[in-house]
C-alpha angles and dihedrals in degrees: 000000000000135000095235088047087055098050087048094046087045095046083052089048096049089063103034102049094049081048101049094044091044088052088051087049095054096047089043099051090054088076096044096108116220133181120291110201105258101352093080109230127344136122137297094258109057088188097054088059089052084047092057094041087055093042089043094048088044086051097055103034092057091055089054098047088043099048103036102009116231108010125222125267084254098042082061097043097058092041101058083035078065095036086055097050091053094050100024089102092049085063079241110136145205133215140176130200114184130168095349105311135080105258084179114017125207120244111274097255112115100354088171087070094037085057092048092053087055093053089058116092122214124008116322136135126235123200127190134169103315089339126099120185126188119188119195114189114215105175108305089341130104118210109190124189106198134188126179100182093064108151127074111279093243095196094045082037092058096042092043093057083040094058093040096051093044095052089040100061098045079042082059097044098052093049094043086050091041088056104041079058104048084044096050092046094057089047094049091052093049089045100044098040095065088035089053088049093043081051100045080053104049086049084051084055087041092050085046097256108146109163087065113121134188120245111200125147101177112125098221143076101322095051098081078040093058093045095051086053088053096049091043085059093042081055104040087046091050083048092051092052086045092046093047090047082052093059097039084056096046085057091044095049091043097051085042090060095038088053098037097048097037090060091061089038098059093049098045083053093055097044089056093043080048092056090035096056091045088250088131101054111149107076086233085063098038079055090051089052104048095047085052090058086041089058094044095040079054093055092053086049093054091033087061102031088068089042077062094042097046090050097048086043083052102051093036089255097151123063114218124214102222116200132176101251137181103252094210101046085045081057092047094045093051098040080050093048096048094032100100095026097057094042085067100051081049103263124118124212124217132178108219105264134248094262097063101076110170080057104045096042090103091052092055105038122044107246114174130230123176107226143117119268111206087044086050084049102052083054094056089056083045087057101037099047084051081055087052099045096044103031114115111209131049099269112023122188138240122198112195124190153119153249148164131241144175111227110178078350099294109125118229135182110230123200110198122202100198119189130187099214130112096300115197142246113306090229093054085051092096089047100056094083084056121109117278091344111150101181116219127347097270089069096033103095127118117330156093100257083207088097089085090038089057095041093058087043094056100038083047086066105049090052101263141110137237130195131156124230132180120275128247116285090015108283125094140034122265116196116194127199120199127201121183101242114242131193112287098238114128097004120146 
């Protein structure tokens, strides 16, 4: 139940309940008796007990005619004898007048009423004044119920409502106050107890502790809180994890780019020192030092020209022109482009064959990617200088070619790069796109290891994905990159 539910169903019960109990108060103190002047104790309202005393001799009367018929002159007198010690000390009295004499008399105020009433046939009540006679006929007898103090006592009357009211309405202010604490109480208690949780958490965040979750199972107001809470842990604990990656990274990258630019370096030190000291003296050796400092001063270059690359690709530095492309003209075209080049550093390239079909289905049908395709070219030297550096035998192989494929039913175009070098472990696979990782040692020669960061930086931007997964037969690295397919209008 909700909080709000519970303020409006206690606001209701902080005026009913006073009400209820005050209604029960006023119709129970009508029955509290209290002193009338001269007439002993009775009630406020002299009639109603005349009231009652008729009803109660009516009452009577009727279950003796109906059970036996007429009852006996004695059969009547001890009845009203009974019927007058019952209603004596409510100055009501009873009379009975049988076979022309008075067997109970009534008592000697206002005869002249008290005669009329016996001129009268049949039931029937006579007032006068303050008296109130009531006659009731069984057989030849006559059964009267008289009051003489028949009128509302005004001053009795007057206290009587005073006091009442007056109890009433501190009656009414200690049961409005009782309930407003009881109440408050039982919302206090609905409102701390999840304040003191969602505190008790806060202070777990505050100490670090950020696998702390909150359990609380209430169906009201703090429950979207909690779970908030929940998912802002959940958030600040992910962020940790990702913070801390971060830092491991930022070491990494910082002791990658000690290590990588302090090899050539070194050798570029010890060349000069070389020239310097006269070691190289023949000008063919003098040549053959200076173009190994060249080449040297060339890997710095490139070492930090992808430092430069991978920052601006961090922090969305370079636009990128997306077009809608056909995938397998943009393979041919590549594979055209690096055929010769990468001969000549030992690595063949080789479109998937016609035989192949589920991998040469994007070569011979058009199937669209949006993407950019300097940028995508950029990425294939990425991957196939990583196949020159790492391959283990004179002339390696790469295999290039695409597929499609439906994951969760969306359907997506994948160009695969699929070497036949050395691969690497299928746990270290995920790795391979980190900052300077190199994997084993098979794959941990010369090198940035920022060319596959890069790579899943750049096809990140233009919408795609990139993994790595083991070659065939269990040798080589296949990297797949995987564009959503688009509608071919407008491609190029």
């Amino acid at each position: 139940m909700t909080i709000k539910r519970r303020l409006f169903i206690s606001n209701i019960l902080m005026i009913l309940i006073p009400f209820v109990l005050c209604v029960i108060f006023s119709v129970g103190i009508r029955f509290i008796p209290m002193r009338t002047g001269g007439n002993g104790i009775g009630p406020l309202y002299n009639n109603e007990i005349f009231y009652e005393a008729r009803h109660e001799l009516l009452n009577i009367g009727g279950r003796m005619t109906g059970h036996a018929g007429v009852p006996d002159g004695g059969t009547l007198k001890a009845m009203v004898e009974d019927l007058q010690k019952r209603f004596q000390k409510y100055a009501v009295f009873f009379a009975l007048y049988d076979k022309g004499e008075w067997i109970i008399p009534p008592p000697g105020r206002n005869n002249a009423i008290v005669e009329t009433a016996l001129l009268e046939d049949g039931d029937h009540t006579i007032s006068f004044d303050t008296t109130a006679l009531y006659t009731q006929t069984i057989g030849a007898a006559k059964i009267m119920v008289i009051n003489y103090d028949y009128h509302f006592n005004d001053d009795m009357y007057s206290a009587y409502v005073i006091t009442a009211g007056i109890v009433s309405f501190w009656l009414i202010i200690v049961l409005v106050l009782a309930t407003n604490f009881f109440l408050t109480r039982i919302m206090i208690k609905n409102i701390v107890a999840p304040l003191n949780t969602l505190s008790f958490g806060v202070t777990q965040i505050q100490n670090n502790n950020l696998n702390f979750r909150l359990d609380y199972s209430g169906d009201d107001e703090f429950s979207p809180v909690c779970s908030a809470f929940n998912a802002m842990a959940e958030r600040l604990q992910h962020m940790g994890r990702e913070r801390q990656k971060d830092e491991e990274s930022r070491r990494e990258l910082i002791a990658g780019i000690s290590h990588d630019l302090r090899t050539p370096l070194t050798v570029i030190k010890a060349y000069l020192e070389g020239i310097e000291e006269k070691i190289a003296a023949t000008p063919e050796r003098q040549k053959k030092y200076i173009e190994t400092i060249k080449a040297k001063t060339g890997d710095m270059e490139r070492i930090i020209n992808q430092l430069f690359l991978f920052s601006k690709l961090e922090i969305d530095g370079f636009p990128m022109n997306l077009q809608i492309v056909n995938a397998g003209k943009v393979i041919r075209g590549m594979t055209d482009d690096f055929i010769e080049e990468y001969k000549h550093k030992g690595i063949i390239l080789k479109l998937a064959s016609g035989e192949a079909v589920s991998k040469s289905e994007v070569l011979e049908q058009p199937h669209f990617i949006k993407a950019d395709v300097q940028w995508l070219h950029n990425v294939f030297i990425n991957i196939l200088e990583n196949s020159v550096k790492y391959r283990d035998r004179d002339t390696g192989n790469v295999f290039i070619y695409g597929r499609t494929a439906n994951p969760e039913g969306i359907k997506t175009l994948e160009i695969h790069i699929q070497d036949d070098g050395p691969g690497v472990p299928p746990e270290t696979l995920e790795k391979l796109f980190a900052v300077f990782y190199r994997g084993d040692s098979s794959r941990s020669k010369e090198g940035s290891g920022l060319g596959l960061a890069i790579s899943e930086k750049i096809i990140q931007r233009m919408g795609g994905a990139i993994r790595a997964e083991a070659g065939p037969y269990g040798r080589g690295l296949d990297i797949v990159i995987a564009f959503p397919a688009v509608n071919g209008g407008g491609a190029r």
